[in-house]
N, C-alpha and C positions, 0 to 999 in steps of 0.2 A: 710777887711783883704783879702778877694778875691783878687781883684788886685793884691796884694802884690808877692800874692802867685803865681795867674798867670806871674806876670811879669818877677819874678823869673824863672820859668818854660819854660816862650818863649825867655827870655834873654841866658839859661843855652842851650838852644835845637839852637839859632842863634850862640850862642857863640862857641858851640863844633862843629858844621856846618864851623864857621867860623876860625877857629882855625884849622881845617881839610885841608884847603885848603893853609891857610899862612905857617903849615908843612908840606906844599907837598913834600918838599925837605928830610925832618929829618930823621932820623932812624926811631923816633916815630911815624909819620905819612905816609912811605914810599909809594909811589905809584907801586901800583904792576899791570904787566900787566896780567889779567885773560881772558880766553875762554868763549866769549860771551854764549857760548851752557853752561856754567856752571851760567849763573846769568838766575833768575827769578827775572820777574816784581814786584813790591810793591802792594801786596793785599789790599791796604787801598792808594792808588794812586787813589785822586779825579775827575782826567782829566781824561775822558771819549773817547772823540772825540780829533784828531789830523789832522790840515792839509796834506793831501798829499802831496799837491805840495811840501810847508812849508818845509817839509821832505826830499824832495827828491834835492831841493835844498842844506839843511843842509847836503846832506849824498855825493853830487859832491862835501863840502867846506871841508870834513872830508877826502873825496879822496886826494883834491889835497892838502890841508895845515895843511893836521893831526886832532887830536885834541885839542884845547887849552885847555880847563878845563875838569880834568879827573871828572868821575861821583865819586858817595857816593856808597858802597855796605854794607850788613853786612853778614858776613860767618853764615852757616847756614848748619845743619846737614850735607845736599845731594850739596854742592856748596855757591852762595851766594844769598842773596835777596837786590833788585835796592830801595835805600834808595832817591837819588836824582840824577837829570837826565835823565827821561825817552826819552826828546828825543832825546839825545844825545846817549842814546841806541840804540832806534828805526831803530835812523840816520846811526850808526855806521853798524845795522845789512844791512840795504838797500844797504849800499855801500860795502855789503860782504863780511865784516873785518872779520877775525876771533878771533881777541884779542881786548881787550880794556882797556885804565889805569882808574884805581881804586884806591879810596882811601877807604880803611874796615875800619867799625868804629865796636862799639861795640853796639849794641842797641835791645831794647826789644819793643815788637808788638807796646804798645800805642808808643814810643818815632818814630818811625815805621812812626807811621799813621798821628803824629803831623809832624814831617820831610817835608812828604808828602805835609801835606794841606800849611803848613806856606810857604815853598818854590814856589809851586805855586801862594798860595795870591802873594810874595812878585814880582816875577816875573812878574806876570799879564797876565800866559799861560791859566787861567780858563775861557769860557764863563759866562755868566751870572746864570744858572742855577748851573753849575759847582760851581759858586763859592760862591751862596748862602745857597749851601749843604756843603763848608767847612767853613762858615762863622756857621750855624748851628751845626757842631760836634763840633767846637772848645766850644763855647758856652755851649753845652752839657757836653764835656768835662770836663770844670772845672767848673761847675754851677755857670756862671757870667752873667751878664747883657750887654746889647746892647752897651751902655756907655761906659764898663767896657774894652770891647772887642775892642771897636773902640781906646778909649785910649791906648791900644797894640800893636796896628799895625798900628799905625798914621793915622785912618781916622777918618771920622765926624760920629757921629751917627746917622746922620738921612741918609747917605750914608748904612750904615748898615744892617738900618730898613728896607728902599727901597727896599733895593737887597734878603733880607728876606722873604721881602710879595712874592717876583717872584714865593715860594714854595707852595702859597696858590692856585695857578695858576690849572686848570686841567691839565692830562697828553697833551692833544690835544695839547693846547696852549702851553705848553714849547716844545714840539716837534718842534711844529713851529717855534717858538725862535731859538730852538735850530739850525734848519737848515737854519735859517736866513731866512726868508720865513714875518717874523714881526720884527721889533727893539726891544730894551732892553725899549726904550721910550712908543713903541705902548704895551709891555706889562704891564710896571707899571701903564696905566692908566684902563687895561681893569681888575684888582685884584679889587675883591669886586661883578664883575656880577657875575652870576651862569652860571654853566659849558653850557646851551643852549643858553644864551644871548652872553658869550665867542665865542663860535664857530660863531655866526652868525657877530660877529664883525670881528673875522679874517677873513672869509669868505670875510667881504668886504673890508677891508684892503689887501687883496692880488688879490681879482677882478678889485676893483677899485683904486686898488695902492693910498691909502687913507694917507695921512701926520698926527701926530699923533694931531694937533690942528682939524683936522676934527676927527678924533676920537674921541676927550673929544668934541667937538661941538655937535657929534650923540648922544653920550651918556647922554649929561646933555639936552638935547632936548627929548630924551625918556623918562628920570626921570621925568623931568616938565609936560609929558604928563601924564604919572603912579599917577602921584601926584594930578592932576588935576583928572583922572579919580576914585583916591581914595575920594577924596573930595566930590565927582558928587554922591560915591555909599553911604559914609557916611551919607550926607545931603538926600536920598532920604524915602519919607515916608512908615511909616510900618503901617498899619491897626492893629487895636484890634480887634481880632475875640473869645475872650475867654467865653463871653455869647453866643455866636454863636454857638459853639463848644459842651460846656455844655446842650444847648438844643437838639442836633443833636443826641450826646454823648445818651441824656434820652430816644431817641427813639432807640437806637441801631445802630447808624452807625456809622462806622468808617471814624473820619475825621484827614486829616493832615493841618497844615499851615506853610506859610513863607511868612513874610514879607507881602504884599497885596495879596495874594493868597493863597484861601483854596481850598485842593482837599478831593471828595467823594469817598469812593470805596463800588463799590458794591459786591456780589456775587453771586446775580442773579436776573432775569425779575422782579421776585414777590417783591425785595425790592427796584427797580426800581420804581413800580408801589406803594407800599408804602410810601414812598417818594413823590410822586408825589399827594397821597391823601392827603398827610400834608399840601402840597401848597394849596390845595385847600378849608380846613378848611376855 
């Protein structure tokens, strides 16, 4: 019944999305033009990072041939808040517009935040990281399954899955992703090392400008040796030293062991020298 419910929920948020734009003309959806200094950004806007170049491109096409698609807003106590379109915001402020057309819709924080993340998934403005954090809240959102999720937004679930592990990643390494410094590919393979074996594979991946089949080559070449050397420590023999011990114990010394080695301790000359008249029994 999840699904159901979701589908309902992302069909109802595409549909008023979509329906905003086909009444751009109407009374009821009127495009009105507002004062950029009166709209604030989307608090729950998943995109992080923005091309500059990207931008400033977009903001010479908005000079010269307008806008074509006005952005989404929703009025808000002090002005408005940026429901959809950030960069067309962004764009619009670089090219030092003062006005920009809007469509207001009506909407509350969560409808806000889903806006947000569904129009970027669908767009495909999100990095990898980016977009395995709105692949995450949506999931959160309505406590549905990977499956569940991929069936909603037309993708495969093991597409999903993938893009999900990227958050198991440590900070380093998505950093690195992020600034494109590794692929989306040399990151999926390095999820599952621990954050020091991480760093030492980016480390060679940006040294030795390493292709991601040498990557899964280093890595399953270390495992078979870890494996090997777990094998070598299992198999090696352990001495019984517990009658040893016992006797040592009766005379008063303090002994430890591990594995083939017992240590003595003393705490001074004279149980040095007792000790030694035992040997000599």
């Amino acid at each position: 019944m999840k699904t159901q419910r979701l589908g309902r929920g992302l069909d109802a948020l595409l549909g008023e999305m979509d329906e905003a734009y086909e009444n751009e003309g109407s009374q009821r959806d009127s495009v009105l033009a507002i004062p950029l200094k009166d709209i604030r950004p989307n608090p729950f806007q998943p995109r992080k990072s923005f091309d500059e170049t990207a931008l400033q491109e977009l903001a010479e096409s908005i000079k010269n041939d307008g806008l074509l698609q006005p952005i989404v807003v929703s009025e808000d106590i002090d002005g408005y808040v940026l429901i959809a379109g950030e960069r067309r915001f962004r764009a619009s402020k670089l090219a030092k517009l003062k006005e920009i057309r809007a469509i207001v819709l009506n909407s509350d924080e969560q409808k806000m935040r889903q806006f947000a993340l569904i129009e970027n998934i669908q767009r495909e403005e999100l990095n990898s990281i980016e977009l395995a954090q709105a692949y995450d809240e949506l999931i959160k959102l309505h406590t549905i399954t990977h499956e569940e999720l991929a069936n909603m937004i037309h993708k495969s679930r093991t597409h999903i899955t993938n893009t999900l592990r990227l958050l198991q990643l440590s900070e380093k390494t998505q950093k690195a992703l992020l600034e494109k410094k590794i692929s989306a590919g040399h990151a999926k393979v390095l999820v599952g090392l621990d954050e020091k074996e991480q760093k030492l594979m980016v480390d060679s991946i940006i040294g030795q400008k390493l292709s991601v089949r040498e990557v899964e080559a280093m890595i399953k070449s270390r495992k078979t040796i870890e494996e090997k050397v777990k094998i070598k420590e299992d198999n090696s023999f352990s001495l019984e030293f517990n009658d040893l011990k016992e006797r040592l114990n009766y005379f008063g010394f303090v002994v430890k062991s591990s594995k083939n080695r017992i240590t003595l301790e003393f705490d001074s000359q004279d149980e040095v020298q007792e000790f030694l008249s035992h040997l000599q029994d």
